[in-house]
N, C-alpha and C positions, 0 to 999 in steps of 0.2 A: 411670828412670821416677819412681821416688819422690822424688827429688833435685826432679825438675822440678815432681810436685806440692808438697813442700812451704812454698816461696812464697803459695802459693795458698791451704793449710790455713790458713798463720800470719794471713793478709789477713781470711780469712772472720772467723777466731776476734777479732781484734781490733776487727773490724766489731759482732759482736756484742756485743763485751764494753760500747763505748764505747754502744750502745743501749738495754744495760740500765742504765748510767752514769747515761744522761740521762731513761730512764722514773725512776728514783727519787729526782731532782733536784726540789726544792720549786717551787712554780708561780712564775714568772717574774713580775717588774717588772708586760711587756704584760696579759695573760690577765685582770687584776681592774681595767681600764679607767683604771689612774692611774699610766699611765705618759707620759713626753710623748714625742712622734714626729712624723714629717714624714711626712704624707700626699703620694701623687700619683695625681692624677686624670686618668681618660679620661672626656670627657663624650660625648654626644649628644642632642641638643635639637631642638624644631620648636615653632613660634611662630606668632600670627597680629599681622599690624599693624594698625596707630591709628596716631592722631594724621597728621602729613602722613605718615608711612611706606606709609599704607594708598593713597594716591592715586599714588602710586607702586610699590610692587610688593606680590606678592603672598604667598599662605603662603609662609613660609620657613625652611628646617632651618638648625641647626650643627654644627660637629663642633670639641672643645678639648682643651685639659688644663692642670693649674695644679699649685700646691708648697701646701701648707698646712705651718704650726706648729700643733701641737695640745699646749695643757697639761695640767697635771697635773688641772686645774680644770676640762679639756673647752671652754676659749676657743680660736678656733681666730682667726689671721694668717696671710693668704698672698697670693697672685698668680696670676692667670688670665688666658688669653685664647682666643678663639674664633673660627674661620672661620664666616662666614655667606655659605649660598648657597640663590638662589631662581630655577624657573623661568619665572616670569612676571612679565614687566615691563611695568606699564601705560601710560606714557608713552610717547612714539616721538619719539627725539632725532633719527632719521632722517626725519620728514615732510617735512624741507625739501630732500630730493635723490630725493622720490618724485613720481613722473608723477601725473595728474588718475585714471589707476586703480589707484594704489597701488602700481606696484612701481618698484624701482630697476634701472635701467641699468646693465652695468658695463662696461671700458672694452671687451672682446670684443662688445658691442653686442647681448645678450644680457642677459634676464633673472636679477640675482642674486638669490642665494639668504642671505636675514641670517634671524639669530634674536637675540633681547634675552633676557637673563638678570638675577638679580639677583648682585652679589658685595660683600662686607664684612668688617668686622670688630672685635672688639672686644678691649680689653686692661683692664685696673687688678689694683685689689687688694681685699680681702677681709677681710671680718674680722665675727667672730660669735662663735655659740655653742652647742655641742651638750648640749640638756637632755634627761640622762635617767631612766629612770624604774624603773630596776631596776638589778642588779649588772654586768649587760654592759654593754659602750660599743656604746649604741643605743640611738637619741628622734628629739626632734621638733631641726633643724638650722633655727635662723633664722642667715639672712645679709645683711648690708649690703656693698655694693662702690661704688666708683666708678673712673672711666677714661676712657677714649676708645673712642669709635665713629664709625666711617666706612662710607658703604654707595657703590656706584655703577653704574653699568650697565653690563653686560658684553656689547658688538657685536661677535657675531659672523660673520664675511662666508664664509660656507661656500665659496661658487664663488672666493674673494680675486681679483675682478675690480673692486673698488671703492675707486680709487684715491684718493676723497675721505677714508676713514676707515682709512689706513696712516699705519703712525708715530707721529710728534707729533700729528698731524694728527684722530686718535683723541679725544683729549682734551680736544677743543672738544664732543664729543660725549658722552661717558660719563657726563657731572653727577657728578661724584666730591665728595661731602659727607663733613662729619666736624664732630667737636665732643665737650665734656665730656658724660661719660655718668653715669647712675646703676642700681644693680642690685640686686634685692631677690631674696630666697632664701628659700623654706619647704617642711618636708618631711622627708624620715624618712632617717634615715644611720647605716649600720649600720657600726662599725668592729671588725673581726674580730684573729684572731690566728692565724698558723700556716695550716694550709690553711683555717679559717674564711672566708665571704667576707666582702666590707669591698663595700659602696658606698653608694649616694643615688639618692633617687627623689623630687619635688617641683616646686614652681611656680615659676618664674621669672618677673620683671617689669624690663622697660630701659626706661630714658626718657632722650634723646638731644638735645642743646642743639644743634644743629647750624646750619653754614652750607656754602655754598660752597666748593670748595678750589679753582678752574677762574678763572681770570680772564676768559674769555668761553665762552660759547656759539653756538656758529653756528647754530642752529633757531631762537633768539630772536633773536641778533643784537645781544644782552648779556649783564650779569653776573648770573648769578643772585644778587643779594644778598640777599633777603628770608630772615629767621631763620626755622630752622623748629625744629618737638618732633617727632621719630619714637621713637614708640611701638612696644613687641613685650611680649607676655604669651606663656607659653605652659608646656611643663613640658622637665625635661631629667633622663637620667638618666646617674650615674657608676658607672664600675667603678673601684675605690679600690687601691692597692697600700700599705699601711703600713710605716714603717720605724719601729719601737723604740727608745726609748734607756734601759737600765736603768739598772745600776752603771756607772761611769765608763769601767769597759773593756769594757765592755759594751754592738754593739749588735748586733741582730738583728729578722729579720720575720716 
């Protein structure tokens, strides 16, 4: 019996020894906010539209995550991108296969059943600064980004009796847009250490150079080529994971 616990004594005891080690171990690199590290983010966002965006759909949330560099100096570089999805789509790329009372036929000869959504997304990169205003890594977070954004209508045929919008066949339909984006960031970013928490809470603003991605339309029965600006403001917040880099063989979070 004692054979079998003493495994067990030797494990505890060394457990403890290596915790008092590290309680009296001087404060690390991370803890006095000047150390540099790679941030990752989970975000979550909800925005309202402007610009042509608004005349096309409506509120609409995100959900992302990106990589930051953060220096010694609190500059932060990095890269992001974000799903965007909305439930209501105000245009109806469908009116040209709807009867004089609005609904569509499918091929069962039988009323179906669609719903329009909004879907998108966006990508770039990042780059800013975290000003703060005391000894913790914690202030005010301005951000500049720029990248691509793309939004488009997402038909859904519930009853899939509507043999017009399967396939390729879809994306005469969808208006799938895209073009260079720009993104602006402010707001308060707390970056922690160890179980401390680390995230971001603030305003967001996108402004979207966008055109057509779709060589036709079949509800118009052309190219949508006209340039448009889609607008979104709105706030997003992160939950932050930090990774440290102190001394050279040193890292840790």
């Amino acid at each position: 019996m004692f054979q079998k616990l003493l495994p067990l004594v030797f494990t505890v005891c060394c457990a403890v020894s290596l915790t008092a080690q590290t309680a009296s171990e001087p404060k690390k690199p991370g803890k006095d906010g000047k150390s540099k590290g790679v941030l990752a983010h989970f975000t979550l966002g909800g925005h309202l539209p402007a610009g042509d965006l608004v005349k096309r759909f409506g509120v609409n949330g995100s959900l992302g995550a990106g990589t930051e560099f953060l220096t010694t100096q609190n500059w932060i570089f990095g890269a992001e991108g974000a799903f965007l999805f909305g439930s209501k789509a105000k245009e109806d790329p469908l009116s040209i296969l709807r009867t004089p009372s609005g609904d569509i036929i499918g091929n069962d000869r039988s009323i179906a059943s669609t719903r329009l959504q909004q879907r998108g997304m966006y990508v770039g990169a990042t780059f800013g600064k975290l000003v703060k205003f005391n000894d913790k890594r914690a202030g005010l977070r301005l951000t500049l980004g720029g990248g691509w954004a793309q939004h488009r209508i997402r038909i859904i045929d519930d009853t899939r009796t509507i043999e017009q919008i399967k396939g390729d066949y879809k994306k005469g339909y969808d208006r799938l847009t895209g073009g260079p984006a720009l993104q602006q960031f402010i707001g308060w970013q707390q970056v922690g250490y160890g179980r401390s928490q680390s995230w971001m809470f603030g305003f967001e603003f996108n402004q979207a150079f966008t055109n057509t991605r779709r060589d036709w339309d079949f509800t118009e029965m052309k190219k949508l080529d006209q340039s448009r600006v889609d607008l979104r403001f709105g706030v997003r917040l992160a939950w932050t994971l930090p990774f440290y880099t102190g001394n050279a063989e040193d890292i840790y979070y």
